[in-house]
N, C-alpha and C positions, 0 to 999 in steps of 0.2 A: 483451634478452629479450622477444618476446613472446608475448602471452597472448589467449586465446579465449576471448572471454566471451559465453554460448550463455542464451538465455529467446526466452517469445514475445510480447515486448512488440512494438507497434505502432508502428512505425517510420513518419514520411512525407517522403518524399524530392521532388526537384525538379528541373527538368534541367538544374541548374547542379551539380547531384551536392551539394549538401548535403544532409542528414538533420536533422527536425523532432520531438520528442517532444511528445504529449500535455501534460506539463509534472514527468512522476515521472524523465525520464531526461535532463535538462540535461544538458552539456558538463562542468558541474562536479562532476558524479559521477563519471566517468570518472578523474577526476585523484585521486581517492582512489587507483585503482589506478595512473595515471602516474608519483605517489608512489615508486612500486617497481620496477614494470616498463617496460622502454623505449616498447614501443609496446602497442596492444589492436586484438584484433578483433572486433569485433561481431556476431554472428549473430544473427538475429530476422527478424521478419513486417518486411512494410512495404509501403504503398501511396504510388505516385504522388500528387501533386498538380501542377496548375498555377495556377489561380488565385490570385493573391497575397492575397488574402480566406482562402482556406484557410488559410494561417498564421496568420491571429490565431487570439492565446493560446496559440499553441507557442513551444517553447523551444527553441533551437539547438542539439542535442545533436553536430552535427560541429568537429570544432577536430583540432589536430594531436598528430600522431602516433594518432588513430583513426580505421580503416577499417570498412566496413558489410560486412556480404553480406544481403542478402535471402532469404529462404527461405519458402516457401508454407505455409501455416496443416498444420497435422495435428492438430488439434482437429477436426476432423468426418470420419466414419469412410470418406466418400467419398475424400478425400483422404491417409487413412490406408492406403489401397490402391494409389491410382492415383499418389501423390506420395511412396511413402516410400520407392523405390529411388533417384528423385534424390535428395532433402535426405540421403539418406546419401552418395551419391557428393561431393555439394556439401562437408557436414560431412568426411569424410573427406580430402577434398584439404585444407580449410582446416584442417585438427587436423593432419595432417601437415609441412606447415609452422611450426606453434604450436609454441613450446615447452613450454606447458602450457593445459588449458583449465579456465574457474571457470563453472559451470552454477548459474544462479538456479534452484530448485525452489519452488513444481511449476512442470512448463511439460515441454511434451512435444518443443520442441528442445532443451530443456537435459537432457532423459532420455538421448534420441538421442547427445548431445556424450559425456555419462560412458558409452555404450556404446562410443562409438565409442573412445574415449581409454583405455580399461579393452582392448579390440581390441588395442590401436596400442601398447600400455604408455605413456602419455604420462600424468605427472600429474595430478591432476585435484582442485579442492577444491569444495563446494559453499555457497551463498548459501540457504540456509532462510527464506524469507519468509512463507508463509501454508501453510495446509492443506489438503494434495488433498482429502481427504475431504467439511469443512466446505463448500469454494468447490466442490462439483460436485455435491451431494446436495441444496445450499441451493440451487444455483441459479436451479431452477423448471422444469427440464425431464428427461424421462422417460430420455432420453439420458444426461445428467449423472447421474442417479442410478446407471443402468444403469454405468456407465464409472469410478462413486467407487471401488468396489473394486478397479479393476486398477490407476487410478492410484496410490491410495494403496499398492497394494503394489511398483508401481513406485519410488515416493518414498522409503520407506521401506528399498528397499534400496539406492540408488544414497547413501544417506544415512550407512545401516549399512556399505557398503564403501567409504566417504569418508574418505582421510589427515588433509582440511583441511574442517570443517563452521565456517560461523560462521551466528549465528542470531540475528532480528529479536525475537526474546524473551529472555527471561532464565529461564522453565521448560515456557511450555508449549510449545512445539513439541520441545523439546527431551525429555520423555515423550515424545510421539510417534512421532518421528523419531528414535531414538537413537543419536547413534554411541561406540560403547563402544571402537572400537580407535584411534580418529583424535584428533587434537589439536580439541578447541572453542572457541569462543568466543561470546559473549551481545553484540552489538554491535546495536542499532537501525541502519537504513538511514535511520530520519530524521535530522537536525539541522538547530537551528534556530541562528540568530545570540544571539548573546549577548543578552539582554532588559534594558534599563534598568530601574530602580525607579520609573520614569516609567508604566511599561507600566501595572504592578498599580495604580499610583494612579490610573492615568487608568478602570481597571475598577472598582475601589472609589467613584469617584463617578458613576460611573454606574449604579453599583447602587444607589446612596444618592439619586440625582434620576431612579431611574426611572419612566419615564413610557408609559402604553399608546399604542401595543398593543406587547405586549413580541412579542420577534424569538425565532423557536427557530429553529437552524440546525440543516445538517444537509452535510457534506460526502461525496459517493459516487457514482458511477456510476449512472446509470438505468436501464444495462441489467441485465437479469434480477432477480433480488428479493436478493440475496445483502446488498447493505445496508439491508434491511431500512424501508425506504420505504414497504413498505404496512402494517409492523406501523406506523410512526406516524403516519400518516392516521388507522386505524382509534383509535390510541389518544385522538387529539385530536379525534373526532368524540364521543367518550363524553364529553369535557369541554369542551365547543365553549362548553356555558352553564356551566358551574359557576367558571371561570377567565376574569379579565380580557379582553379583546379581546387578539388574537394573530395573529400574521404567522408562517407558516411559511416559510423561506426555504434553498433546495433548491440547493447550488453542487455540480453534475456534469457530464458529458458524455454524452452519448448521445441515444435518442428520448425525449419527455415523454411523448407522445399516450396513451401508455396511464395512466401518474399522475394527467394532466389529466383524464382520464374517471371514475379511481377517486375523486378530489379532488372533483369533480364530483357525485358520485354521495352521496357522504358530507354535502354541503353544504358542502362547504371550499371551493369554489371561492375564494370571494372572501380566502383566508386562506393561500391557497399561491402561490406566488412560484418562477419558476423561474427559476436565474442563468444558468446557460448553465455555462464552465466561463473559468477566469482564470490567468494567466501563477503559476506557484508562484513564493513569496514576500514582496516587500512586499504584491502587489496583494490576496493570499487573506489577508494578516494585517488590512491595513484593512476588507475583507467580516471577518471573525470578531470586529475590534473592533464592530460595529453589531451583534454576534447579545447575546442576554442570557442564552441558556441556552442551549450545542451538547448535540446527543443524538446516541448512536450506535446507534443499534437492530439493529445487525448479527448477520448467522445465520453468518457467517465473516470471522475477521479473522487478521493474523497480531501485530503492533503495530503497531496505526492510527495512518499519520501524521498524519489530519485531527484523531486525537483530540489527539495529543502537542503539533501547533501552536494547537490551540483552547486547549492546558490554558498554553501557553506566552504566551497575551494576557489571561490572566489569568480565561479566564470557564467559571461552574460548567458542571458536565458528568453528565450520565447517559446510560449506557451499557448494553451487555448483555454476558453472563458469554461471548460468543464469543472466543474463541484467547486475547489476552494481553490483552485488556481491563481484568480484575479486575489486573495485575499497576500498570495505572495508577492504578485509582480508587479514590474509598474506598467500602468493603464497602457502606456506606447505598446508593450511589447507581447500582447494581446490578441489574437483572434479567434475568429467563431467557429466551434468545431466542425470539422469535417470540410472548411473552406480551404482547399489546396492554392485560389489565386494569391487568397490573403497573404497565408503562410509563403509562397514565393515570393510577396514581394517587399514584406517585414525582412525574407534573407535577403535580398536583393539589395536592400537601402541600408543593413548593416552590416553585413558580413567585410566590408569595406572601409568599414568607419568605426577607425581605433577611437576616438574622442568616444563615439556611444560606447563601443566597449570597455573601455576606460573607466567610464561613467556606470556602468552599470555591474561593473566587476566589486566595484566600491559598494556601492548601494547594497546588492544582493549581500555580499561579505556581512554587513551588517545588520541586515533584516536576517540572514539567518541566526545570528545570535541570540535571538529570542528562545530558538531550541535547542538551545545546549541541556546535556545532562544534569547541571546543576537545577537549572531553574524549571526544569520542566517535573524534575522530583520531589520541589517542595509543591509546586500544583498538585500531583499528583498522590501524593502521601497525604495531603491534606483530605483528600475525596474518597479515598480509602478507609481512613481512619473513621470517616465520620460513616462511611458503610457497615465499617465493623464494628461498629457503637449503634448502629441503628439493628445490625443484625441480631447483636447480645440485646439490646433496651425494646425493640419492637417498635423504636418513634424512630421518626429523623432526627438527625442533629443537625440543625444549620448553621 
C-alpha cells in the first residue's frame, strides 16, 4: 500500500536524486509510517543544491521505499495564482495512484492533498502540528495577518472532515481544530531516546558548581518573529544589570542580520551568540547540555520540540502560554506571549535560585519521559494500523 504524504516543508535535493531535510524530517521519521504502509510519497517544496558545503547539518531524509515530488511554494499569493493549476495537476496524478494520502496541517500543500483526495474519494487522515492562526498573525508581516483568517478556516475544516486526525498536543489544538466525527489521537511528533539517570545527574551538578556567565538558550528559526527572539532580547536588556553576567546563545536557521542589529541596539551585543543550526540529535542535546536555563518565548507553537528535548537533558525552562506549552510546564514558569516585563522577571527571580533550578531540572527530566521513542510508537502504530485497516475495509476501526 502506498501512501501520500503532503506539507510544505523544505526539501533539498542533489543531482544524485537524494533528498536533505533541514534536520525535523530524517529518514527515520518516515519509518514511523513504513511501519504500516509499504511504501510513501512525499510531496513538498524543495530546492536544489550542489555545493557539498550545503549539506552540512542536514539529515538524509531519502532511504527506501521513499519517493519525493517537488512542488512550488503557494504560500505567497503570486504563486497562488500563477502555480495553483499545476500543483493540482501534479497532486492529482500523484493522489491518484496513492492509495491514501496523510496531510501535515497547516501547510497549503497538504490543504490542496485533502482537497484533492476528498475529489478523488481516496482516504485521507490528517497530522495537526501547529496553528494556522497563531503561525501567520504572529509572524510579522501584513500578509500573514491578512491570510490568518482563511487559513485558519481552511484548517479547521479539512480537520473537521478528517476520518483519521492525530495531534502534537494533547488539548490544545485539539479545541481548535476539532474533529468530532473522525477517530483521534494525542501523539507528539517528537521523541527522544531513552535518557539515562546519568543525564539529570550530570545537570544537577552543574547547577550545583554553577559558574558565570550563565548560558540561556534558545532554540527556533530566525526567520520572522514567530519564536519570539525579540521578546527576549528586549527582556534581558531590562536585566542586563540586575542579573549575573549572561551569554545568550541562539541555535536556528535562517538570516541573523536583523537580531544582530536589534542585539546591538539593546547593548547585547557582546551577550548573544548565534549558532547557526546542528544535525537533530546527539549533536543539539550536547549544545542544550551547555545552556543553564532554555526559554521559549514563542507567539506560536504547536508542542515544541526544542522545548520537550531541553526539558529531556535535564534543564530548567521558561516558556510562554503559546499552543501546548503550559501542557509541558509548571504553571510558575509561565508567561503571556509577547510580554518582555514578565519574561524579565521570571529570569530575574530565577536565574539566581539553584533550589528552583534544582527543582525543576528534576520535574522536567521526568515529564519528558512521556516522550520517549518507545512509548510514543506504540501510540502511534496503534493509529496507523487502525488507518490502514480503515483504508483497506472502507470503516473505521476504533
Amino acid at each position: 500500500m502506498n501512501v501520500l504524504w503532503a506539507h510544505d516543508h523544505m526539501f533539498y535535493f542533489t543531482d544524485s536524486g537524494k533528498y536533505y531535510s533541514g534536520g525535523k524530517l530524517p529518514y527515520a521519521v518516515w519509518e514511523r509510517y513504513l511501519s504500516v504502509f509499504d511504501s510513501l510519497t512525499v510531496v513538498s517544496r524543495g530546492k536544489k543544491i550542489s555545493a557539498a558545503s550545503d549539506l552540512d547539518k542536514k539529515s538524509l531524509s531519502s532511504g527506501k521505499n521513499v519517493n519525493f515530488i517537488v512542488l512550488p511554494s503557494l504560500s505567497n499569493p503570486v504563486n497562488k495564482i500563477t502555480k495553483k493549476g499545476y500543483v493540482e495537476r501534479l497532486l492529482t496524478e500523484a493522489i491518484m495512484k496513492s492509495d491514501a494520502v496523510i496531510a501535515r496541517l497547516p501547510s497549503e500543500i497538504g490543504s490542496e492533498a485533502v482537497a484533492i483526495a476528498k475529489k478523488l474519494g481516496k482516504p485521507f487522515a490528517v497530522e495537526v502540528v501547529a496553528c494556522a492562526w497563531d503561525g501567520l498573525w504572529n509572524y510579522g508581516s501584513m500578509q500573514g495577518k491578512l491570510y490568518a483568517p482563511i487559513a485558519t478556516w481552511k484548517t479547521k475544516t479539512d480537520v473537521k472532515e478528517a476520518p483519521y486526525a492525530i495531534y502534537v498536543t494533547e488539548q490544545f489544538l485539539q479545541k481548535r481544530y476539532p474533529c468530532p466525527g473522525g477517530r483521534t489521537q494525542s501523539c507528539s511528533n517528537v521523541e527522544l531516546p531513552e535518557m539515562g539517570e546519568d543525564v539529570l545527574a550530570g545537570r544537577l551538578e552543574r547547577i550545583r558548581s554553577m559558574a558565570t556567565p550563565v548560558t540561556i538558550g534558545l532554540i527556533g528559526s530566525l526567520n520572522g518573529r514567530a519564536k519570539g527572539i525579540d521578546v527576549a532580547l528586549e527582556a534581558l536588556s531590562k536585566i542586563k544589570n540586575q542579573i549575573p553576567p549572561f551569554k545568550f546563545r541562539i541555535l536556528g536557521d535562517g538570516d541573523k542580520s536583523r537580531w544582530e542589529a536589534m542585539a546591538d541596539s539593546l547593548g547585547l551585543k557582546e551577550n548573544v551568540e548565534f549558532c547557526g543550526i546542528l544535525p537533530s540529535g546527539k549533536a543539539v542535546f550536547e549544545w542544550l547540555d551547555k545552556i543553564d536555563i532554555y526559554i521559549q518565548p514563542s507567539f506560536q507553537e504547536g508542542l515544541p520540540r526544542a522545548t520537550i528535548e531541553a526539558m529531556g537533558r535535564g534543564c530548567p525552562v521558561i516558556g510562554s502560554t503559546a499552543g501546548g506549552i503550559p501542557e509541558l510546564l509548571d504553571p510558575g514558569c509561565l508567561f503571556k506571549p509577547g510580554n518582555d516585563k514578565q519574561l524579565a522577571e521570571l529570569l530575574t527571580g530565577t536565574i539566581i535560585n539553584r533550589d528552583w533550578m534544582l527543582e525543576q531540572a528534576s520535574r522536567n527530566f521526568a515529564r519528558a519521559g512521556s516522550f520517549t521513542k518507545t512509548k510514543l510508537d506504540r501510540s502511534r502504530s496503534e493509529f496507523w494500523e487502525s488507518f490502514h485497516q480503515y483504508v483497506k475495509q472502507g470503516s473505521v476501526s476504533v
